[in-house]
C-alpha positions as CSV (number, residue, x, y, z in Angstrom):
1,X,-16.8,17.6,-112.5
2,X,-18.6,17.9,-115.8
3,X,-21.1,14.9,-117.0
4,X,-20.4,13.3,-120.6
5,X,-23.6,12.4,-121.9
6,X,-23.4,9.3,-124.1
7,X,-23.7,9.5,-127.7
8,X,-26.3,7.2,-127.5
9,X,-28.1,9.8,-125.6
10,X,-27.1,12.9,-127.4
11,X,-28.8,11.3,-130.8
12,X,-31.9,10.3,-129.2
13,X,-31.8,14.0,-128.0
14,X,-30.9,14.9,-131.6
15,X,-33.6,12.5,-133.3
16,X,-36.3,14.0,-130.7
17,X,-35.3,17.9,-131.2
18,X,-35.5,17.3,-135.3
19,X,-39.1,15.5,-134.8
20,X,-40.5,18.4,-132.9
21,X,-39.3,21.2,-135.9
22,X,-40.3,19.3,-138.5
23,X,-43.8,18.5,-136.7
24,X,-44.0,22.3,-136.1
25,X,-43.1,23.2,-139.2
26,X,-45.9,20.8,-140.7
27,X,-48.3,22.6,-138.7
28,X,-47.5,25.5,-140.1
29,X,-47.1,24.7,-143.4
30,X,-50.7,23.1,-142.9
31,X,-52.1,26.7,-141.9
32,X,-50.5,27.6,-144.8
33,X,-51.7,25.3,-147.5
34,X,-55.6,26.2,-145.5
35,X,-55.1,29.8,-146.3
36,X,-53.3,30.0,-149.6
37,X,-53.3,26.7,-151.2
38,X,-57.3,25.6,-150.7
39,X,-58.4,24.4,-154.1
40,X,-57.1,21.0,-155.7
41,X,-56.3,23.3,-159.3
42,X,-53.8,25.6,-157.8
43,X,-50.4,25.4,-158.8
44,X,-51.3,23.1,-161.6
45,X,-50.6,23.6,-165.3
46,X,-53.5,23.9,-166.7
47,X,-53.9,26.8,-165.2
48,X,-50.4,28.5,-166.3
49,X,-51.2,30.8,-168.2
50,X,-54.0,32.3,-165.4
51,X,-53.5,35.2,-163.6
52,X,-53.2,34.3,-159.8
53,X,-55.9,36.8,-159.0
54,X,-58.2,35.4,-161.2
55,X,-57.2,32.0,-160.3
56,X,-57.7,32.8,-156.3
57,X,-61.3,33.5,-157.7
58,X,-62.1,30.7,-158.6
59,X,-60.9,29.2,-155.5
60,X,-63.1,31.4,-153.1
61,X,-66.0,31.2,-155.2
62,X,-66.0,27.0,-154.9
63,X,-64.7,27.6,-151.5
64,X,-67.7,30.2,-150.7
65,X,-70.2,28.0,-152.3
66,X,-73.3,27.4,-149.7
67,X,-74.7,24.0,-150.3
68,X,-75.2,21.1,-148.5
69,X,-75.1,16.8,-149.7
70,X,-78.0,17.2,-151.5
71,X,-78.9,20.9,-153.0
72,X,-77.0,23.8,-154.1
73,X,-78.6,27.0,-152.0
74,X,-80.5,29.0,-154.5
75,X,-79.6,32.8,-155.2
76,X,-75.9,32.8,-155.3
77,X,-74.1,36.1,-157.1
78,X,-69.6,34.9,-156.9
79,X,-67.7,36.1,-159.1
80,X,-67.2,33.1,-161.7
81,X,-70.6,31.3,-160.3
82,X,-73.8,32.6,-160.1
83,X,-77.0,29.9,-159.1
84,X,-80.4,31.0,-159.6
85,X,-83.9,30.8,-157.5
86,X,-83.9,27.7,-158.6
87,X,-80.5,26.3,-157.0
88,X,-79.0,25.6,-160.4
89,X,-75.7,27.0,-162.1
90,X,-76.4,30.0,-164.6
91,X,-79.0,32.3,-165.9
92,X,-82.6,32.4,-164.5
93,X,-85.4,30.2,-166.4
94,X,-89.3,30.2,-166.4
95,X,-90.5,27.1,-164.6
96,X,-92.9,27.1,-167.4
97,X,-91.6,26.9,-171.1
98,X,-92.1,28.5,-174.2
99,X,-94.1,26.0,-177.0
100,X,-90.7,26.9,-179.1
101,X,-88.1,26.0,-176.6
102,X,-86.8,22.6,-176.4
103,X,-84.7,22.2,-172.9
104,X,-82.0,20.3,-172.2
105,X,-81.2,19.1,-168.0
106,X,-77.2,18.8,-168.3
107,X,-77.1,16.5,-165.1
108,X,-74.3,15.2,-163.1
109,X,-71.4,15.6,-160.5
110,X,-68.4,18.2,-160.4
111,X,-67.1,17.7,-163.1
112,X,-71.0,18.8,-165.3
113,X,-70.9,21.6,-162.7
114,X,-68.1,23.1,-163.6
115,X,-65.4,22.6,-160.4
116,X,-62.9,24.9,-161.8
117,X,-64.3,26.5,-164.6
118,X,-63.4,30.1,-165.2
119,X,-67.4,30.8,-165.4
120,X,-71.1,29.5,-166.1
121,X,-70.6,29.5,-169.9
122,X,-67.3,27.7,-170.0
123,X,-68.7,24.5,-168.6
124,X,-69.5,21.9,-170.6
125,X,-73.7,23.0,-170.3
126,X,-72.2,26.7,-170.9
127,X,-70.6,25.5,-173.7
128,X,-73.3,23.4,-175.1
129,X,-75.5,26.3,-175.3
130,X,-73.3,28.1,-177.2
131,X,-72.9,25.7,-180.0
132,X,-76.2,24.7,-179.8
133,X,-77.3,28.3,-180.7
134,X,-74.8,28.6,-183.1
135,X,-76.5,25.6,-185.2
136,X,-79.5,26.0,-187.5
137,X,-82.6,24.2,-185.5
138,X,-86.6,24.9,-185.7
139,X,-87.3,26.0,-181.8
140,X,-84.8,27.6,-179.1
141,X,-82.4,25.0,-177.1
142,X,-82.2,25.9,-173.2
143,X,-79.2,24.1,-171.5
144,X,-79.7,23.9,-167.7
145,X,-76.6,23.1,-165.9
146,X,-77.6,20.6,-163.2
147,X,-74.9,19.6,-162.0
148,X,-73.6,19.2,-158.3
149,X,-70.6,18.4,-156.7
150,X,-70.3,15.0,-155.2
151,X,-73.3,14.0,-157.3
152,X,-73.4,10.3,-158.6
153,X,-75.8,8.4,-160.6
154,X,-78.2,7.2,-157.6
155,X,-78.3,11.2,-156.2
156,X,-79.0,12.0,-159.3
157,X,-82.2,9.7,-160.0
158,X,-83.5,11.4,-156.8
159,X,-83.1,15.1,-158.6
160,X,-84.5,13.8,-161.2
161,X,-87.4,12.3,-160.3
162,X,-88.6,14.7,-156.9
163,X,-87.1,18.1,-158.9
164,X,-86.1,18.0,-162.7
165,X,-89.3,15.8,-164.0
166,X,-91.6,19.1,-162.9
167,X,-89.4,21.5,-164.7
168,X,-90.7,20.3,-168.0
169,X,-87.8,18.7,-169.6
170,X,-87.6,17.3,-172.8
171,X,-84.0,15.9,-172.7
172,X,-82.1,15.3,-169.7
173,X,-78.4,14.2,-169.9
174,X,-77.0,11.9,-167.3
175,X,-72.7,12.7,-167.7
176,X,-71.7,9.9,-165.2
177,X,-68.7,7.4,-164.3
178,X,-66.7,9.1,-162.3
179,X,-67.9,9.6,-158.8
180,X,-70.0,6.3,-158.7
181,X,-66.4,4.6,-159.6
182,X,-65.1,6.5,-156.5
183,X,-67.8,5.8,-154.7
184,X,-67.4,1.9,-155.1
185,X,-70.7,1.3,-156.8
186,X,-71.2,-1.7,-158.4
187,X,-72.3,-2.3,-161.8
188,X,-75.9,-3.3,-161.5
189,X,-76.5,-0.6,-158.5
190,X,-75.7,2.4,-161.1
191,X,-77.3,0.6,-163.8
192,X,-80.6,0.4,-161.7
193,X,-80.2,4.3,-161.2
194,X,-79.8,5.0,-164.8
195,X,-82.7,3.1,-165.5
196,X,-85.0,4.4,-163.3
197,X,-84.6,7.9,-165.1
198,X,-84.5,6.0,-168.6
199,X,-88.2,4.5,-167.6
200,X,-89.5,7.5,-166.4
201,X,-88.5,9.4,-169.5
202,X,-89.6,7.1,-172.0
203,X,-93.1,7.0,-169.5
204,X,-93.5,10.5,-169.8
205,X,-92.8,11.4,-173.3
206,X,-89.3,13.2,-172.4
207,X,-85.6,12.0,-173.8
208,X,-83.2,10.3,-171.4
209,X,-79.1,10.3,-172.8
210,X,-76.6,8.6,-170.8
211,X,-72.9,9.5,-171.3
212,X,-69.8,7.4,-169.9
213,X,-67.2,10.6,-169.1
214,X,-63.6,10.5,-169.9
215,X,-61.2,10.3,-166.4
216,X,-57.7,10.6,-166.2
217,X,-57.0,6.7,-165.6
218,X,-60.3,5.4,-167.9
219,X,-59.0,6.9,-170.9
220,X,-56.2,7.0,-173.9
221,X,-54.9,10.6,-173.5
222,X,-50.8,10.7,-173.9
223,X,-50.2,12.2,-170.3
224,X,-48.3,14.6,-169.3
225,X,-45.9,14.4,-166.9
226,X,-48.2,16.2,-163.9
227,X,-51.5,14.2,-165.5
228,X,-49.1,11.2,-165.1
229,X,-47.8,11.7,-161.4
230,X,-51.5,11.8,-161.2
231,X,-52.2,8.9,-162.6
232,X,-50.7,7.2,-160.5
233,X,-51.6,8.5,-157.1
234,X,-55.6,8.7,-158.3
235,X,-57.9,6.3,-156.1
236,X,-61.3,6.3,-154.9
237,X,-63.3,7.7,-151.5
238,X,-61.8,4.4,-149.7
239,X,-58.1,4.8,-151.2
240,X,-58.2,2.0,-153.3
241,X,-56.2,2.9,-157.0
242,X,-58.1,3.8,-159.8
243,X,-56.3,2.1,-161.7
244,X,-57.5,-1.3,-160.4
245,X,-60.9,-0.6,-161.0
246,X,-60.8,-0.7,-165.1
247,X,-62.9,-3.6,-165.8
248,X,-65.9,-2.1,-163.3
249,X,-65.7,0.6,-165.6
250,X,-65.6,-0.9,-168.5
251,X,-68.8,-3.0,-167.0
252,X,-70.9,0.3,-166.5
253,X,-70.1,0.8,-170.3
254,X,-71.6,-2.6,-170.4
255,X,-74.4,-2.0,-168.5
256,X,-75.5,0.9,-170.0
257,X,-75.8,-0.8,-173.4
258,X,-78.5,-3.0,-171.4
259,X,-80.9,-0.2,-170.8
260,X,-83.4,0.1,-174.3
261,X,-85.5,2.5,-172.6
262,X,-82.8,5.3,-173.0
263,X,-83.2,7.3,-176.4
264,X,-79.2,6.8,-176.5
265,X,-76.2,6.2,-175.2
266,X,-72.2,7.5,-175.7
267,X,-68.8,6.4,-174.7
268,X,-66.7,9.1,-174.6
269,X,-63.5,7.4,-172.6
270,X,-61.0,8.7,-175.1
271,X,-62.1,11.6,-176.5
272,X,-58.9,13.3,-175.6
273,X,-56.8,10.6,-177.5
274,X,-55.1,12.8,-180.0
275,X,-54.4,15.6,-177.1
276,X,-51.6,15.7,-176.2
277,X,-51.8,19.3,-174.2
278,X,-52.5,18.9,-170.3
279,X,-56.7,18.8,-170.3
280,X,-57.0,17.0,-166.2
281,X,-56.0,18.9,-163.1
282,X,-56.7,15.8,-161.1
283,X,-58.2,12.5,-161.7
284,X,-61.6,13.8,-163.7
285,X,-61.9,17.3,-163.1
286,X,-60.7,19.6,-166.5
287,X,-59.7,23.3,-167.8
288,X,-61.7,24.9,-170.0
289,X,-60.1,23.4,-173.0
290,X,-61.4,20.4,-172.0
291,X,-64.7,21.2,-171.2
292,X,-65.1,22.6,-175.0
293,X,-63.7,19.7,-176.2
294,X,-66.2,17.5,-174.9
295,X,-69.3,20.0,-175.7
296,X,-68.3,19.7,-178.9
297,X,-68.5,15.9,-179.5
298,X,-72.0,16.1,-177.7
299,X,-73.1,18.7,-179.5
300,X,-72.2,16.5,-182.7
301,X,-73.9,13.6,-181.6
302,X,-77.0,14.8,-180.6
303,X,-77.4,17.0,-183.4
304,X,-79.5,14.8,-185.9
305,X,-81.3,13.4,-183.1
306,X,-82.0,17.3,-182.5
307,X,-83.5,18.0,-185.6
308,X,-86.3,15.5,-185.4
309,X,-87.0,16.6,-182.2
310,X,-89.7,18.6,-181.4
311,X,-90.3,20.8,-178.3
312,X,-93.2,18.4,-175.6
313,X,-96.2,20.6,-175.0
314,X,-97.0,20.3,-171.2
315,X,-100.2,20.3,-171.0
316,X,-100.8,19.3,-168.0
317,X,-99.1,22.0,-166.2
318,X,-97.1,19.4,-164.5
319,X,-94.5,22.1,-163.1
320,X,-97.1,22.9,-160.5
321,X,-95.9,20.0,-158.5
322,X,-92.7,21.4,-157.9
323,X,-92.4,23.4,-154.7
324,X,-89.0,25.1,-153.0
325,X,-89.5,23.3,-149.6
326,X,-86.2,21.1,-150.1
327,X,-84.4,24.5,-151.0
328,X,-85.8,26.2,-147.7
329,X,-84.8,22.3,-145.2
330,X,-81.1,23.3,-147.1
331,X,-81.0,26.2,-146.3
332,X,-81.3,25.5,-142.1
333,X,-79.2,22.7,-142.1
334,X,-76.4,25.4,-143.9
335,X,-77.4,28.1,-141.8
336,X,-76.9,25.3,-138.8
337,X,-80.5,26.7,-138.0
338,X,-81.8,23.4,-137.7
339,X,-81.4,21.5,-133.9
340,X,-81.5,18.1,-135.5
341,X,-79.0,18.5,-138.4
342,X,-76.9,15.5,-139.2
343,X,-72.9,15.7,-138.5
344,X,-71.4,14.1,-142.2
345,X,-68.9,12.0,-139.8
346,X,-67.5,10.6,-143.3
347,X,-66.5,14.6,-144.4
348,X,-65.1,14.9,-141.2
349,X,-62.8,12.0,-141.4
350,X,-61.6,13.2,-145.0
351,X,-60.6,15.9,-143.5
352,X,-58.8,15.5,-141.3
353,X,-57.3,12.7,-142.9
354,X,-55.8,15.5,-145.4
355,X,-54.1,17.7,-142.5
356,X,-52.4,14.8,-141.4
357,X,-51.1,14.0,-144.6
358,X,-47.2,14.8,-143.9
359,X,-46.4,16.0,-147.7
360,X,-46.7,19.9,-147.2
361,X,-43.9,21.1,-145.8
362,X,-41.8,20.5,-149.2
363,X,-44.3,22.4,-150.8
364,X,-44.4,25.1,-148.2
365,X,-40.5,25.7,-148.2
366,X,-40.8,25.2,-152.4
367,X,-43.1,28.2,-152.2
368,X,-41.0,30.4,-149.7
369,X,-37.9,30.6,-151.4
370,X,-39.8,31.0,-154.8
């Protein structure tokens, strides 16, 4: 005699069985999006008209990147990134300058570093240089990308003032906004951060310019419809929308004008007004294009200012105080050669907060039967 099972049964048996595939599949399509899929740029259309090999590159280079919270390991050859002794994106530099060379400190997070670019010279500092040599001045301009990922205005201040002050600078550009506004900085916390490397500069004879980046939300650009879907998903480290957060950006604008110690200041919010082609890959990172666009607007801005300056003569031999040690305590906590290294519990959570983000498997099948 033959059991009927209840069709009450048979769909919970039904509604179990269709969990398990699609949590296996998830899995899958997770190892999947690890292995082929590891950089935010890929697959976006910025990046159309790349050539996948070239474009996987990229990827591995930012994924192969040795650094740790705080320093960028020195001595790096990739294939679209190379960081010299020094632990800073591009060609090698004298620690001691020429009496003819005026040089520039291009400081900030990602997005000054480059996170995408197709190589040192088409970062904003890559470009920068370019123009800069193209332009008619009395000494030779050296723009030193020191940017970092994950870099905001108070890590910055610390670079500044234990590293960048002994490399003889005579201009150092802070390109901030972004990652403090993620971050969840208030106002008068990044403000205090800006100044501290205004007063130092203006205290040491050296040029201090603060610049207020373009993002995707904190901006006029007509969006596309990716830069749009973007739009509205952007949010911070804490998953708060960006989009919320306009007036505390508009107040570091305002703060910033409070600062006289800073030789100058510049908005650049919505520079990409009149472009209408995509420019963002997410909510501040950019393609090349956009990178040019914005050297170009600095390059404009700081040219008169350029002209009248001239070249500080270190006498003092100030770039005797800066030693390699930090390089050398980032390299063992890379290398995991240190016993006492400090788990970043906050990374960790990120993470695996992405792999449990059920939105793959669409974009796993999409790719199979494409």
């Amino acid at each position: 005699m033959s059991m009927q099972v209840s069709y009450k049964k048979q769909f919970l048996f039904f509604s179990l069985f269709l969990i398990l595939i699609l949590g296996v599949l998830e899995i899958v399509a997770n190892v999947w999006w690890i292995n082929e899929t590891k950089c935010s740029f890929q697959n976006n259309e910025v990046f159309a008209q790349m050539n996948s090999d070239e474009l996987k590159r990229i990827c591995d280079d930012q994924i192969n990147l040795n650094m740790n919270e705080f320093f960028i390991l020195p001595d790096q050859d990739l294939n679209s990134i190379n960081i010299n002794s020094l632990g800073f994106r591009g060609d090698e530099f004298n620690i001691e300058k020429n009496d003819n060379t005026f040089r520039i400190f291009f400081v900030g997070g990602s997005t000054a570093f480059g996170s995408g670019s197709t190589s040192d010279k088409t970062t904003i500092p890559g470009y920068l240089q370019k123009l800069f040599e193209e332009r008619n001045f009395n000494y030779e301009i050296e723009v030193i990308n020191a940017g970092k990922g994950g870099f905001n205005s108070f890590l910055e201040q610390k670079l500044v003032l234990e590293n960048i002050q002994y490399l003889q600078p005579d201009l150092i550009i802070m390109y901030d906004g972004w990652n403090d506004i993620r971050a969840d900085y208030k106002p008068e916390f990044t403000y205090q951060n800006w100044k501290q490397v205004c007063d130092l500069g203006e205290n040491n004879d050296f040029d201090v310019v603060l610049i207020l980046q373009p993002t995707l939300v904190f901006g006029e650009k007509p969006l596309t419809k990716q830069e749009y879907a973007n739009f509205l998903v952007d949010s911070d480290f804490y998953g708060f929308k960006m989009t919320q957060k306009k007036d505390t950006y508009q107040q570091y604008w305002n703060k910033m004008n409070e600062i006289d110690s800073c030789t100058n200041i510049f908005d650049l919010r919505d520079i990409f007004k009149n472009v209408s082609q995509p420019i963002y890959y997410d909510g501040g990172h950019m393609s090349d294009n956009g990178n040019e666009i914005i050297a170009k607007k600095i390059a404009i801005v700081l040219e008169n200012q350029l002209k009248l300056s001239t070249p500080k003569n270190y006498v003092e031999n100030n770039f005797k105080n800066f030693s390699k040690e930090p390089f050398q305590k980032a390299i063992d906590v890379v290398t995991n050669e240190r016993e006492d290294q400090v788990i970043n519990f906050g990374r960790i959570y990120l993470e695996i907060k992405g792999l449990l983000t059920f939105y793959k498997t669409p974009i796993f099948l999409e790719s199979i039967f494409n």
